[in-house]
N, C-alpha and C positions, 0 to 999 in steps of 0.2 A: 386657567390651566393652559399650561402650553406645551410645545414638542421640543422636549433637548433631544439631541443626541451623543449618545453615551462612545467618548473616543477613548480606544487602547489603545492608542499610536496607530490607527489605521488609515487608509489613502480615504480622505473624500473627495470619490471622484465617479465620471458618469461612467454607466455600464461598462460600455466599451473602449477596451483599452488600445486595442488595435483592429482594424478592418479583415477580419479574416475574408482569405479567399481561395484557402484549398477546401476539400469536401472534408471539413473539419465537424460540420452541422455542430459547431458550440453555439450553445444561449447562457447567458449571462445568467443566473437566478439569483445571485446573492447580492444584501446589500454591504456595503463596506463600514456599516456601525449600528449598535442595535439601537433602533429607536423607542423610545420610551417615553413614557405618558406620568408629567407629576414633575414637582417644583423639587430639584437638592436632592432627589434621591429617584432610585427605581422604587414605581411600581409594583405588586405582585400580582400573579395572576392565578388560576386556576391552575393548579398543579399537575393535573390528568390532562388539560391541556398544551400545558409546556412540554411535559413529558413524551406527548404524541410529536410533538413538533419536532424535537431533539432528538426521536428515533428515524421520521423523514429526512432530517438531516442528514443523514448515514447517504444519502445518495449523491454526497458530494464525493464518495469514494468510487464509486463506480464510472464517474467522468474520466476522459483522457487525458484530460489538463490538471492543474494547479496539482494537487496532493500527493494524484497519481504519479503524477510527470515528475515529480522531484523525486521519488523513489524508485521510479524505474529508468527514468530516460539520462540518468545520471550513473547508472552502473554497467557493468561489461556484458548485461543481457539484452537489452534494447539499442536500438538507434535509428534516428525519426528522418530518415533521407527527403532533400528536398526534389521533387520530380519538376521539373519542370517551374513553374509555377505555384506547383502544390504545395503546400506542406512548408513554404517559404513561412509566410507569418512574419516577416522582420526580424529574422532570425531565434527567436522565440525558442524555438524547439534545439536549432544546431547548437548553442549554448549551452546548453543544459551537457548534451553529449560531451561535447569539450570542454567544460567546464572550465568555463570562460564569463559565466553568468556574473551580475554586477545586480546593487539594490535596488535596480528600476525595473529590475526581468518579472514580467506582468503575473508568472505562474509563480516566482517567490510572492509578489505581491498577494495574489490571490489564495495562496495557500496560508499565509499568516492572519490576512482576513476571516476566511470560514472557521481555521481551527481555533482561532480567538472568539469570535464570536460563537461560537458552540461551548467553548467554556465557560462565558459568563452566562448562556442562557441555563448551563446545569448548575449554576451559583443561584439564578433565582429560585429557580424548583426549592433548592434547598430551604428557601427564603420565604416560602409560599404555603407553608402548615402541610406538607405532605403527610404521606402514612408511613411508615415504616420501608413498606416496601416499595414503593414511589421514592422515598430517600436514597433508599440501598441502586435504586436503578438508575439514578441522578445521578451517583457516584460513582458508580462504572462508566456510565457514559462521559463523565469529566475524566476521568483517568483516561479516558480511550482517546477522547480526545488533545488532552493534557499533554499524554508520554510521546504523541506525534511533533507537539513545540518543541519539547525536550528533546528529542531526536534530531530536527530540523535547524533548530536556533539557537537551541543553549540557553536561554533565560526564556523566563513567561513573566508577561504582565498580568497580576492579579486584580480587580476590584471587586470590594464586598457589593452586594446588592442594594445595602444600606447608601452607599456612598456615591456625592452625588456628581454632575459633569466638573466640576470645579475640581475636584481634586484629580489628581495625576497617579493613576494604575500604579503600585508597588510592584517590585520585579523579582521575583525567585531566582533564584540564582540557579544552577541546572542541579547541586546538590539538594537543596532546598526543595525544587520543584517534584525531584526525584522522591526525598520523605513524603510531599504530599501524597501523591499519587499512591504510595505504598498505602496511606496511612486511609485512604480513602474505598481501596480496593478491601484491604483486610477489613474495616473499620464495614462495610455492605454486605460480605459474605453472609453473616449469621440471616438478614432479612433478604437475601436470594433464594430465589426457588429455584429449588434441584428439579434438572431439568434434563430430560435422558435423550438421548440424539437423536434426532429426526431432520430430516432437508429444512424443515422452516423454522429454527430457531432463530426467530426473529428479537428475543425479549433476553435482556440481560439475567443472567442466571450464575449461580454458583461455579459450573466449569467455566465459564464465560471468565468472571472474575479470579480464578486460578491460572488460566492461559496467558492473561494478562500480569499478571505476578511471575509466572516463568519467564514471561519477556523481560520483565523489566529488572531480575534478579541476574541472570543472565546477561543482561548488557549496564551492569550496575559498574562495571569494571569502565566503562565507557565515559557512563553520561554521570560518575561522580568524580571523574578525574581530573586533578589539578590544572592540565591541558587536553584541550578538546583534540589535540593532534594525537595525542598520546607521549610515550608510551601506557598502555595501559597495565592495569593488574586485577586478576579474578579470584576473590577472595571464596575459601572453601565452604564458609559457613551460606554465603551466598548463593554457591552452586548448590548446597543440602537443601535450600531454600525454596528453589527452583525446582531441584526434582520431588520436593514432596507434593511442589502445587501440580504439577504433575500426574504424579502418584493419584491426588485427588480428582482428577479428570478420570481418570480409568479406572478408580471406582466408581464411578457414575455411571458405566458402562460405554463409555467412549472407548471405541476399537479401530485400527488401521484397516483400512477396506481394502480388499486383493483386487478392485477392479480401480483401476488408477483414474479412468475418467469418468467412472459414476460418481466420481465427490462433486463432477461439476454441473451433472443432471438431478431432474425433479426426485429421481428414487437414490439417490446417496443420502443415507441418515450417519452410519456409524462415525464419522470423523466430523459432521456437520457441526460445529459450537456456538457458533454465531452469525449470522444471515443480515444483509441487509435487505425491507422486502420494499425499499423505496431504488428509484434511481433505474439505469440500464445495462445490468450486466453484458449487455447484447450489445454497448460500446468496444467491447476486447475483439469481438467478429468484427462487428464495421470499419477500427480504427485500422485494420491489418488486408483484411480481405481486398483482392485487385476488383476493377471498375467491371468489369468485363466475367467477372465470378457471380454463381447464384447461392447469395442474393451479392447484389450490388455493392462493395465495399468503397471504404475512400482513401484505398490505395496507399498506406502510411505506414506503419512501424514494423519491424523485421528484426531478427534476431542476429547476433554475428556469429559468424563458421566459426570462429576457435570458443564460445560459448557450444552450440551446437555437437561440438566435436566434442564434449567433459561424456556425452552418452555412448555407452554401449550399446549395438547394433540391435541385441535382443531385448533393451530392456525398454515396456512397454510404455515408458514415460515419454519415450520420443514419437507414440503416437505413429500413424499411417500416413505417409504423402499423398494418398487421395482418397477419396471416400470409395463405400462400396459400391453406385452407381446402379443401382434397385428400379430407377424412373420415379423412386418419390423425390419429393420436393428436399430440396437442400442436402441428396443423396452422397450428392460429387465432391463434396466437402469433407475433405480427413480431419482429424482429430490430433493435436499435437503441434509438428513441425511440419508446415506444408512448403517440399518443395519438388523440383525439375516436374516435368506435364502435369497440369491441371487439367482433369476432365469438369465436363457438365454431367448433371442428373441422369443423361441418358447414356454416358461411357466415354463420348465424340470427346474429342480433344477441345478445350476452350482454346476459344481465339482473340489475342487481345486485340480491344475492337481500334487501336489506336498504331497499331502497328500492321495489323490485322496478320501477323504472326503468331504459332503457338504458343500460348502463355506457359513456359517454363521458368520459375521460381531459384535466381541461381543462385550460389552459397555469396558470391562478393557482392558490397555493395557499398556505396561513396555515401558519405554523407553529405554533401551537394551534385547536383549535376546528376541526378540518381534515374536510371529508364527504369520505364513502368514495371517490370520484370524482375530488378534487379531483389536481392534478399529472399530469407529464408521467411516466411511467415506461420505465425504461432496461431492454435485453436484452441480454446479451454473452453470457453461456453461455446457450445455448438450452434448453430444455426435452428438443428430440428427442434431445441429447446425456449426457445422466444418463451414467454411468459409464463414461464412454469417453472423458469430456476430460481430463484436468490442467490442474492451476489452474497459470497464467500467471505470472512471477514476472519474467525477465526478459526485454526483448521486441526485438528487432532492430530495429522503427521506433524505439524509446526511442535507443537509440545511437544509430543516425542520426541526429536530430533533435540530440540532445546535442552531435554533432560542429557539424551545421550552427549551432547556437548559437554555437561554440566559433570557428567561422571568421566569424561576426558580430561578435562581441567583441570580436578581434582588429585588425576594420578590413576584413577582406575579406565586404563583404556583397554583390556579385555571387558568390562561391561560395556563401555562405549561401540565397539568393536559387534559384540553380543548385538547389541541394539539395531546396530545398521543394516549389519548383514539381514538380519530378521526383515526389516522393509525391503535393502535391494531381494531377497529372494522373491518376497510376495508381488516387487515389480518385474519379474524378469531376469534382472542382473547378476551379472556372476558376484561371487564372495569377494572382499579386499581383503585382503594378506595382514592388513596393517590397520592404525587411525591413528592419524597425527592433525594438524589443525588445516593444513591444506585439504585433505581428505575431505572433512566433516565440512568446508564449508563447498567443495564441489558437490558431495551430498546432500547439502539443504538446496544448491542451485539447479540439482534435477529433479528432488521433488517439487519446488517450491515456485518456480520461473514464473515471471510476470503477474503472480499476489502479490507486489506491492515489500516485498524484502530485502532485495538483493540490494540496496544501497546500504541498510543498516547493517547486515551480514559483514559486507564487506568492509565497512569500515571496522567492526570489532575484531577481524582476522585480521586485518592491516594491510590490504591491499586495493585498499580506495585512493591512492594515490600512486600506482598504477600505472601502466599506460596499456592500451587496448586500441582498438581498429578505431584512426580515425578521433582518437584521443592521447595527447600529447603531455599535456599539462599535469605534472606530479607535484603539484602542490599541496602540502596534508592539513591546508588552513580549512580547506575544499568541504573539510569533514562536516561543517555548520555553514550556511546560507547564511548568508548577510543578514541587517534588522531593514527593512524597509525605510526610503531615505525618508519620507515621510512620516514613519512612525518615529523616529526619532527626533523629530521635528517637532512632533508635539505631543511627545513625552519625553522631559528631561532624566527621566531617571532609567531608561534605556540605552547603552552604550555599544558602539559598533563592534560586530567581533572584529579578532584577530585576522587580518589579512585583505580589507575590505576597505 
């Protein structure tokens, strides 16, 4: 018996890609190809084993890098200023923002790696005599992982479990890979267990598998279109499709919660769908948070003004710029958009320890050459909540909103209209007059900011090609990342996108 290892066109290469040496705290955990035990084919293994393994895995979502970074740090809500020294990386991060990124950039690399290899490990489940509902929960989690290729790439490499290093991964095309995922979500529903909201829905479930059918019927217009650049078109049987999956979350008793930041505490259940309970939600505080803040952050990612500016003054989604300063631990910390004076736990004004001026949080900020100070910094997992939240993955506003799109598109935009206004009231917000497509997608960017969205959003409005602070480049090739130069390398039946 010997060790093959099973290549999808992935990098074999050693952990580390680059030396980091801003307060980045990344560790490497992934391998770049699944290793397996047996002559010409995989192994199977214990089913309830894989199955555990493939839900741990969900905590590659919670990281700052690779999966995350490509959906945020590539849209007009984020941008990863380099300070100094910090936050440099070899450019790494500036890339992404100006999308300028090429097939060598280490977070496309590493995001092709995890999410390929999480798809073939719910191929063995499948492979491995499950039950029923071990099948059905392999099968959300390949779709979950699956429609992020499909987003990202545009083609997936498939191989069955049966098959062995010799042969060369088949490639889905992005319509192709699109039926799968359809075909694997519906094809689970029946052996999911209805599953009624609570903070820790950690386990694939019926709404789980519906929210993920709204997404992907919804951006169907997208990721089956003849060019990835567009133009696209949204077909209405599609949107009916979408809002019934919908519809079926909110009979499960999935409700919008009137308090906008207990979705992101231990006591939000009603919009709660999906959780992951592996990984560090408490990366979203550290990666944003200044050096010289309690607790300690590593001084990184910041929101831009004309993002910041889509909020109304009262509407509760933009959070408090400082906390309410009580003397408990992690008091000084607002909730939201933190910016101009930062206090401490006790009221006093923070002082940044490097300036040893008041740390005020300003709305401009460069993407190099950036002082400690400079940007607007975002809160969603609070600091007081360390080990008591799970990370968010999917969220009952997101389907609602999905639907209301879905009855905009169709033509019915007093229902879509109906729908919004119902969430902006429960946030605060005044009423819009109107809904047209610009609207709805400012709307999903104040409920939704920094879950990991706003790169798809944007591309399905059409305005991922763009230009934004500190982002110049309107190229609409931009819309799909390159294939990894090395996966192409050795998988011949993988072809470069367009533009690359």
């Amino acid at each position: 018996m010997k060790s093959n290892i099973l290549n999808f066109g992935l990098l074999l290469v050693a952990c580390t890609l680059f030396t980091f040496t801003a307060c980045t705290d990344l560790e490497v955990d992934e391998v770049d190809s699944t290793i397996i035990e047996g002559e010409g084919g995989a192994a199977t293994s214990d089913p309830g084993e894989l199955l555990a393994s493939l839900y741990n895995d969900l905590a590659a979502m919670t990281d700052q890098a690779n999966i995350y970074a490509l959906a945020t740090h590539t849209s007009d809500e984020m941008i990863p200023p380099t300070r100094g020294v910090d936050w440099g990386d070899n450019g790494v991060w500036r890339v992404m923002h100006a999308h300028t990124w090429d097939a060598t950039n280490s977070w496309i690399v590493g995001s092709w790696n995890q999410l390929n290899e999480r798809v073939f490990k719910a191929t063995r489940i499948l492979a491995s005599s499950p039950s029923p509902q071990q099948a059905a929960e392999a099968k959300f989690l390949r779709a979950y992982y699956m429609h992020q290729v499909i987003d990202y790439f545009g083609q997936v490499p498939f191989r069955e479990a049966n098959e062995g290093v010799d042969v060369d991964p088949r490639v889905l095309t992005r319509a192709e890979a699109f039926d799968f995922v359809v075909s694997d979500l519906e094809s689970a529903i029946a052996d999911l267990p209805s599953v009624a909201p609570t903070a820790n829905n950690t386990q694939a479930s019926k709404a789980a598998a519906n929210a993920l059918l709204a997404r992907m019927y919804v951006n169907k217009g997208v990721w089956t279109a003849g060019d990835a650049a567009g133009p696209y078109s949204f077909d209405g049987a599609d949107m009916d499709k979408a809002a019934a999956a919908v519809d079926a979350i909110t009979a499960e008793g999935y409700a919008l919660d009137a308090d906008y930041f207990n979705n992101f505490e231990p006591t939000g259940e009603s919009e709660i769908i999906f959780t992951s309970d592996s990984g560090s939600p408490q990366n979203r505080c550290w990666m944003t948070l200044h050096y010289s803040q309690n607790p300690s952050g590593w001084n990184g990612f910041t929101t831009l003004a004309e993002f910041y500016d889509l909020f109304d003054a009262n509407d509760s989604r933009i959070g408090n710029p400082q906390g309410v300063a009580d003397g408990s631990e992690f008091s000084g910390i607002g909730r939201g958009f933190l910016i101009g004076q930062q206090i401490g736990d006790d009221g006093s004004e923070t002082i940044d320890s490097r300036t040893q001026q008041p740390l005020s949080f300003t709305r401009d900020v460069p993407l190099a050459g950036a002082a400690t100070d400079k940007g607007i910094r975002v809160m969603k997992y609070h600091p007081s909540t360390f080990g008591d939240t799970k990370y968010r993955l999917l969220r009952y506003a997101d389907a609602y909103l999905l639907k209301a799109e879905a009855l905009m598109r169709k033509g019915d935009s007093a229902g879509a209209l109906d729908m919004v206004n119902n969430l902006r009231s429960m946030r605060g917000a005044d009423a819009l007059g109107s809904i047209d497509e610009r609207a709805m997608l400012d709307e999903r960017g104040r409920e939704l900011y920094w879950e990991g969205l706003r790169r798809q959003d944007q591309i399905r409005f059409g305005t991922f090609a763009d230009t934004w602070a500190e982002k110049s480049v309107t190229d609409p090739t931009r819309v799909l990342f390159p294939i990894p130069s090395v996966a192409l390398a050795s998988n011949p039946n993988l072809t470069q996108n367009p533009g690359y």
